[in-house]
N, C-alpha and C positions, 0 to 999 in steps of 0.2 A: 467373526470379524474379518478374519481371513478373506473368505467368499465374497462379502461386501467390499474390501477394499480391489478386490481383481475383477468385482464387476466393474468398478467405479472408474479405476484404471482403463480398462477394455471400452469405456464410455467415450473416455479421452479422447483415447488413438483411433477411434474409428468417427470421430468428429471434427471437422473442418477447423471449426472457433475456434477452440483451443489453444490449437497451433498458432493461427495464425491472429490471436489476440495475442498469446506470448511473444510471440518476434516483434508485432506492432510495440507494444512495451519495451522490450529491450531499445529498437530502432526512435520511437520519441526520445523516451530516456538518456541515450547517447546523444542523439544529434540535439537535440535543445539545449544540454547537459555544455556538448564542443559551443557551439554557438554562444553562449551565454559567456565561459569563456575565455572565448576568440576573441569577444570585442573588451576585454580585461584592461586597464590603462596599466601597464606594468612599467617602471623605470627603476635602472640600476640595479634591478634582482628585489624588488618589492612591488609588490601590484597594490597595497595598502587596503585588503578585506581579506574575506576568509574563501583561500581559494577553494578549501573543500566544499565548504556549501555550494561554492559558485557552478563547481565540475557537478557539485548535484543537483542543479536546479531542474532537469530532464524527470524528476519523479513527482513534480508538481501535474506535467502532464501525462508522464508513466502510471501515477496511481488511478485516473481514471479508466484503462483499458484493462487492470486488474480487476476493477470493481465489476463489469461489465464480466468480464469473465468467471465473477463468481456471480453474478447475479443468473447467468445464464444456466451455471451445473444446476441448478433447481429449478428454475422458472420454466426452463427449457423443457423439463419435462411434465408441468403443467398447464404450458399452451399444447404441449402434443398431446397429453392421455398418457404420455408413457409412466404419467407416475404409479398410475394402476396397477401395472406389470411391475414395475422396480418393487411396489411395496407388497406386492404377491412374491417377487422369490426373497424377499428380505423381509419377514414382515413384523421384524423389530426393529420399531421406527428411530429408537435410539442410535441402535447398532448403525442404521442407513445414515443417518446425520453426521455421526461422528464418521463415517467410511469417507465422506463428502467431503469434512473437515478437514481430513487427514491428507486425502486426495488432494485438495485445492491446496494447503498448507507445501507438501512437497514440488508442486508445479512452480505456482509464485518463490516460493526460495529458489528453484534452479533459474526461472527466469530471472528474478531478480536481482539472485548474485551476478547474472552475465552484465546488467544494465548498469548495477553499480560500479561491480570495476570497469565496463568498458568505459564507462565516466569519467571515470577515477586516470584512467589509463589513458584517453583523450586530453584531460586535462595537463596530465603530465608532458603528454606529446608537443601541446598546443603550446603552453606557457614556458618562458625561457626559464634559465637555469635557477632557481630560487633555495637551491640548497640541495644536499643529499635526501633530508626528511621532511622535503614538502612534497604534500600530495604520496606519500609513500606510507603505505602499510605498518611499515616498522616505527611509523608518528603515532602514538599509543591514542591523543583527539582524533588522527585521522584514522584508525581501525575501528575508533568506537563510532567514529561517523558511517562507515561504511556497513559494519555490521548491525547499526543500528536502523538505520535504511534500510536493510530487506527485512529484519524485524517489522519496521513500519509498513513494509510491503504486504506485507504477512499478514497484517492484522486487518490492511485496509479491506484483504479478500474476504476476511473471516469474518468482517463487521458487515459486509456485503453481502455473503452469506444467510447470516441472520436476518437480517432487511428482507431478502428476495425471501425468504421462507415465510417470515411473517405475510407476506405481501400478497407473495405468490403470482403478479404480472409483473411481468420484465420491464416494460416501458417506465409503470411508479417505481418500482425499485429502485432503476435506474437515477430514477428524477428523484429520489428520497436521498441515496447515496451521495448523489455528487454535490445537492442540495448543501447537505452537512459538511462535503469537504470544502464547498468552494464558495457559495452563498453568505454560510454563516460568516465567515472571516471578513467578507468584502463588506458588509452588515457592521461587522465591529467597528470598520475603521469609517463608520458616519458620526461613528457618539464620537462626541467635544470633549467628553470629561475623560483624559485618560488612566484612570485610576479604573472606571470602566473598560476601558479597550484591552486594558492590563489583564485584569479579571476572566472576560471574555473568551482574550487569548489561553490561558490556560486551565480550559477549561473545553476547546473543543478540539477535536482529534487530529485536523490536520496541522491548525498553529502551535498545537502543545509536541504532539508527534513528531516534527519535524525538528523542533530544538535540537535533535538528537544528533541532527548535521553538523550544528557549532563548533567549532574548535577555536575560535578565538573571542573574546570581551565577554565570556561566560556570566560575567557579573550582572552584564545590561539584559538578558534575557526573562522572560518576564515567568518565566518556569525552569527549573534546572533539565539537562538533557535528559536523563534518565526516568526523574518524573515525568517530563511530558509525554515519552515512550507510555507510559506505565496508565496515563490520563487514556492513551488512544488504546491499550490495553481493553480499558475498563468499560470504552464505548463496545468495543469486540465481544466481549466478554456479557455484556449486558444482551447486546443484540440476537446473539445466540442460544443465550438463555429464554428470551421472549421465544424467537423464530423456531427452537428445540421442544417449547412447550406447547405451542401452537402446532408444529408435526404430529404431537403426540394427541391432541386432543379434537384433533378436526378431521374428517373424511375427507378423502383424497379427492 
């Protein structure tokens, strides 16, 4: 495992995307995150929502540049041939998936911690004085907001992951991944009846996953934070499971 996780690494660093799909995330992240806001109606030291969801609205379009960047550690090496060579010096295909996992798992956490507090940190900059514990760390909502967001970041790569394995060409992966994050919800909010849109919502990975931002009217959310973490979990967790069995069972 060792050897697999310092090829996988050594993959990274000598690869262009990576890099600069990570920064692109951070930098959406922030500035859509500032943006959003900026334009906050605030009076008298109440801006009247939840400023932390608002400082995190930037990973609506941060989580797509994650998915892409994990679609590509694998797909990328089945438009070039190189998976031939990867699965000749590793050729336990377990071992190479989870090395993948592991790898993608620690990249989107460091990126994703920079995007969340730069947000977080924007936000506070941006918005007038609303107290000592708003937007601050030490607001026990606002830490689980934050450290729950790079969780969801996490998962988004790792559900991505699973997809581009399964799939195996970048471009469907691609259009499968974002499909799920950003189609189905827009999908939800056609149906009339909302006892369906309710349902809907928590039950797919980006509206249930993102609960996790809340910190205020907990009550009206159509899934608790933690659960809906735990729903976009379970899409991750499934994906990988298909896309880890299909590695094992098809020719390169």
């Amino acid at each position: 495992m060792r050897l697999a996780l310092h090829a996988e690494w050594t993959k990274m660093r000598t690869i262009a995307s990576p890099l600069w799909l990570l920064l692109g995330t951070v930098a959406a992240t922030v500035v859509l995150g500032a943006g959003a806001t900026s334009v906050a109606n605030c009076t008298a030291g109440d801006c009247g929502g939840d400023m932390t969801k608002l400082s995190l609205m930037g990973v609506y379009l941060g989580q797509a540049l994650v998915a892409i960047l994990a679609v590509l550690i694998i797909s990328g090496e089945y438009s070039s041939g190189m998976i031939r060579t990867t699965l000749a010096a590793v050729p336990r295909r377990a071992t190479l998936f989870t090395a993948k996992a592991v790898t993608l798992t620690g990249l989107v956490a460091v990126g994703g911690t920079t995007a969340v507090l730069g947000s977080v940190l924007a936000g506070r900059l941006i918005l007038p004085d609303l107290g000592d514990r708003a937007l601050s760390l030490s607001d026990g909502p606002t830490l689980r907001a934050v450290f729950g967001t790079v969780l969801y970041l996490i998962l988004i790569g790792l559900l991505s992951l699973g997809v581009a394995t399964a799939v195996r060409d970048a471009a469907t992966s691609i259009g499968v991944v974002l499909s799920v994050l950003y189609i189905i919800p827009i999908v939800s909010q056609t149906i009339s009846d909302p006892d369906w849109q309710r349902r809907l919502e928590k039950i797919t990975p980006m509206s249930a996953g993102l609960a996790i931002q809340a910190t205020t009217d907990l009550g009206s959310l159509p899934i608790s934070p933690w659960a809906g973490l735990g729903v976009t979990a379970g899409w991750a967790a499934a994906a990988l499971l298909t896309g880890g069995l299909l590695l094992r069972g098809r020719d390169a």
